[in-house]
N, C-alpha and C positions, 0 to 999 in steps of 0.2 A: 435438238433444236434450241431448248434453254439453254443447253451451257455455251453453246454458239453467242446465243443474243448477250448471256453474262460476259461472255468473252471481249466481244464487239463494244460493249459499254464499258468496260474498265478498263479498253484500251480510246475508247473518247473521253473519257475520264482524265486516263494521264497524258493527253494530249496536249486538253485545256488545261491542265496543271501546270504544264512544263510549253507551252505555247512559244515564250518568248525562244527557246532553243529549237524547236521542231523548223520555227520561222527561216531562222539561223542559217540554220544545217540545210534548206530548204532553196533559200538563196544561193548560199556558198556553191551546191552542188551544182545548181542551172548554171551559174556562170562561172562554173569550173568546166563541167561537161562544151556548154559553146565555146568556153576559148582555147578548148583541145582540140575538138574537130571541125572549127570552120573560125574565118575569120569576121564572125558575123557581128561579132562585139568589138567596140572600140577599147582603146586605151582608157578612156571618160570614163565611160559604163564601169568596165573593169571597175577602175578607182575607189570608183562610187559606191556601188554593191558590197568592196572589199569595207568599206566605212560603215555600210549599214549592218553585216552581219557584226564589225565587230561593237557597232550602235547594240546589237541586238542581246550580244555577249555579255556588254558591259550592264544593259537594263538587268538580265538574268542575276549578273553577281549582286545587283544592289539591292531587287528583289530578294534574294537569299540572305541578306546580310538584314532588313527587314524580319523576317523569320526569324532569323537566329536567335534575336533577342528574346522574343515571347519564348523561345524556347526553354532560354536562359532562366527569364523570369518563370518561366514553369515551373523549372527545375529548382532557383532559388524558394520559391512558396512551399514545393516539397517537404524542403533540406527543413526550412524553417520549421515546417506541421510538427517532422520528426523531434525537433530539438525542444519542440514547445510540451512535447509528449514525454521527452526525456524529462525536464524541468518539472514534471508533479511530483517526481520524486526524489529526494535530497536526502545525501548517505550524512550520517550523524556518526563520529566517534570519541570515546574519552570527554572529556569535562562538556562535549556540547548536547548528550545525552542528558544529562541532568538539568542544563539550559533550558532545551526544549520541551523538558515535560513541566520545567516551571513555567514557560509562558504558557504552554498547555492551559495549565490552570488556570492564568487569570479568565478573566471574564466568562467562567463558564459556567450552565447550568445541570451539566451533564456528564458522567463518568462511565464509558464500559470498560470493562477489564476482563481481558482472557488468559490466562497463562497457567503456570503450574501451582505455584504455591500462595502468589499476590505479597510478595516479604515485601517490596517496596510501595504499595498498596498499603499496607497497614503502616510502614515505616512513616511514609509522607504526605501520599496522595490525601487519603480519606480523614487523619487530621487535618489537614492544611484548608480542605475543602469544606470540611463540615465546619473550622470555625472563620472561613471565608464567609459563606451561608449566613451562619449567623449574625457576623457584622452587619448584611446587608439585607437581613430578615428576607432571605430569599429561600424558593424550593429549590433543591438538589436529587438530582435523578443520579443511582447509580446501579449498574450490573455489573455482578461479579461473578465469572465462568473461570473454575481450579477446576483440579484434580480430587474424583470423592476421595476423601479418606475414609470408606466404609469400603472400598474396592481395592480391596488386598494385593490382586495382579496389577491395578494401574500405577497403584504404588509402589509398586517396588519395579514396574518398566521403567518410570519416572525418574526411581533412584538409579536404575543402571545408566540411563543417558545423563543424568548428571554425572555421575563419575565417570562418565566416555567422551562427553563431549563439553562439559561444564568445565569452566579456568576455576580447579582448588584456590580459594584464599588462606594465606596463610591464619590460623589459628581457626580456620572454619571446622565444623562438624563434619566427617564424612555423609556423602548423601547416603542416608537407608533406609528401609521402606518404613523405618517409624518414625524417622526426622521428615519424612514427605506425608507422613498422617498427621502429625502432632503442626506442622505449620501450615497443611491445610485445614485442621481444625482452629489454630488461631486466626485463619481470618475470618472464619465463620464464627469466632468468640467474636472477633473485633464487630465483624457487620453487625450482629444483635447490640453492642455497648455503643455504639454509635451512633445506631437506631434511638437509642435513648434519651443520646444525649442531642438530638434536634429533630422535635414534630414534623418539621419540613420535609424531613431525610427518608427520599422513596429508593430505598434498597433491595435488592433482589440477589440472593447467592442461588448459582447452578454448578451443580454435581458434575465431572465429566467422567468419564470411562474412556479417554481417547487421551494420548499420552501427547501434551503440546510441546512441538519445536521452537516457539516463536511464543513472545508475547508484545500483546497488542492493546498499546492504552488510549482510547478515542476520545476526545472533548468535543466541543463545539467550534471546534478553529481548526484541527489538523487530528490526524492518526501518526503514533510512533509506534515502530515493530522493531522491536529491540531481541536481544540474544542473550543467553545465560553468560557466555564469553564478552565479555564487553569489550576484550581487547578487537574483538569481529567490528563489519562496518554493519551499522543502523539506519533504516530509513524512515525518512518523516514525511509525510505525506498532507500537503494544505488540503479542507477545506472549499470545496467547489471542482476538485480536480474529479472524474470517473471514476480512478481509484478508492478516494475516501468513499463512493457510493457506495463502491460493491463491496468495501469490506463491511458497512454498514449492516448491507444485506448477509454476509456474508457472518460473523459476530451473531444477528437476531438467527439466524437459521443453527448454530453452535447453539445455543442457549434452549433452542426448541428442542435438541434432541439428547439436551442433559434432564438431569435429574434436580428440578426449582425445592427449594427448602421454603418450608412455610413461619417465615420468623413472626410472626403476629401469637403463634401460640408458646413464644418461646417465655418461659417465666422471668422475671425481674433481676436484675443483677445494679451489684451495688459500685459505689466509684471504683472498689479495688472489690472486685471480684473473688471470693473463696472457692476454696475446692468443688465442699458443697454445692455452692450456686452453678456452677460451671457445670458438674456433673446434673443434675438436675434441669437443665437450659437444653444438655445436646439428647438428655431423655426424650425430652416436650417436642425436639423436632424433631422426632424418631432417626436419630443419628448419632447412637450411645459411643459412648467411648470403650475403649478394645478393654477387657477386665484387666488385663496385662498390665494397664496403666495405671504405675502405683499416684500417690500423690503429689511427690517430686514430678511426674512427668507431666501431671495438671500446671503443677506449677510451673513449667515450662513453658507450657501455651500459653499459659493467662500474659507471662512476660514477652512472649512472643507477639500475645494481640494485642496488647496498649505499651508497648516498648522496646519495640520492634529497631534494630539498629536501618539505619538508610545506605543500601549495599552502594552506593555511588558516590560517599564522602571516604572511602576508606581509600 
């Protein structure tokens, strides 16, 4: 008996929907059927009738031609949403990477940093910023989430995707799991000398055990996610789009499940850093360097954390 009554309603339903046709078809037939079997209709009548169903036809088309439009326009707001969804995210490659993380900087008060080893991080970022800051006797917030270098397997999975999927430069170092130790202990040299060098500067270095594909450098105006291969395409993300949220969340939730270094008990280090102090510095954050590491290879880091080449001018 309900599907009767549902039945019965959604055929009054499309009735009133489509009325101006039902009328039509309705007409047509009564005075199609009398002027077959009797002569009870005139020629007049006929005429007439024939005008008003195609009256009725014609309301129907203009009716529908009404519709169309909102259709149309549905359809355009769509296409639009899609395009405007597409638009948060803008592919960066070759000299406009370098662009972009310089506007990055201006006006900001804030740095995170996720990737493998931070070489451009110590080359440009955290100078540039720490004597931005200063100019403008401002705080400077930054997080920095590598690769531990006290994690022997992460290091050296690190080095195999570098050599598997990293574009070689000519006259670069092959990647090996001590060139993936040694330059994430220079940005962890660098984070402590920098810390130094401005009270303002609230720094934070996190340990990872998870081998990153992607790095990801956040300001206060947009996120760029860049690739070891630079010749690859890069996106830059403004700023107010969902995306920058979630990577927001996405960055503090990495950072929660690494391993934060405690640099307030790190000892003193001087403009040009010694052996000594260095060894000494990664004791104090219980994060000794490998005994393997003769002093040439201190001296390595140290040049790696305050002298670091900028991989995107070469």
């Amino acid at each position: 008996m309900a599907a009767h009554v549902g039945r019965l309603e959604r055929f009054v339903a499309w009735v009133l929907r489509n009325a101006d046709v039902v009328v039509a078809l309705g007409i047509a037939m009564a005075v199609g059927l009398l002027d077959i079997f009797g002569d009870v209709i005139s020629d007049d009548v006929s005429s007439g009738a024939t005008l008003v169903v195609l009256g009725l036809l014609a309301t129907g088309s203009i009716v529908e031609r009404v519709r169309r439009p909102a259709s149309i326009q549905e359809a355009m707001s769509g296409t639009r949403q899609a395009l405007e969804d597409l638009a948060m995210v803008r592919s960066l490659s070759g000299n406009e990477v370098g662009e972009a993380l310089r506007k990055a900087r201006q006006h900001t008060n804030l740095w995170y940093f996720k990737g493998g080893t931070g070489t451009y991080l110590r080359a440009v970022t955290l100078p540039l910023c720490v004597a931005a800051a200063k100019e403008q006797r401002s705080q400077l917030n930054v997080k920095i989430d590598i690769v531990n270098p006290a994690d022997e397997r992460a290091c050296a999975a690190y080095a195999r995707f570098r050599q598997m999927f990293g574009a070689q430069r000519r006259g670069d170092d092959l990647w090996t799991t001590d060139r993936v130790r040694r330059e994430s202990y220079a940005t962890v040299l660098a984070a402590c000398w920098y810390q130094r060098q401005l009270t303002t500067l609230e720094i934070s270095v996190h340990l990872s055990a998870a081998v990153p594909t992607l790095r990801f450098d956040l300001s206060e105006t947009c996120l760029i996610i860049t690739q070891d291969d630079q010749s690859r395409v890069n996106l830059l993300v403004e700023r107010g789009q969902p995306l920058y949220d979630y990577y927001v969340t996405e960055l503090h939730q990495s950072r929660e499940q690494a391993t934060v270094l405690d640099l307030r008990v790190a000892s003193p280090l001087g403009q040009e850093p010694t052996v000594d102090e260095v060894r000494t510095l990664f004791d104090d954050l219980r994060l000794p360097l490998p005994r393997v590491f003769t002093d040439s290879d201190i001296g390595k880091i140290i040049e790696k954390a305050l002298h670091a080449e900028d991989p995107y001018r070469r």
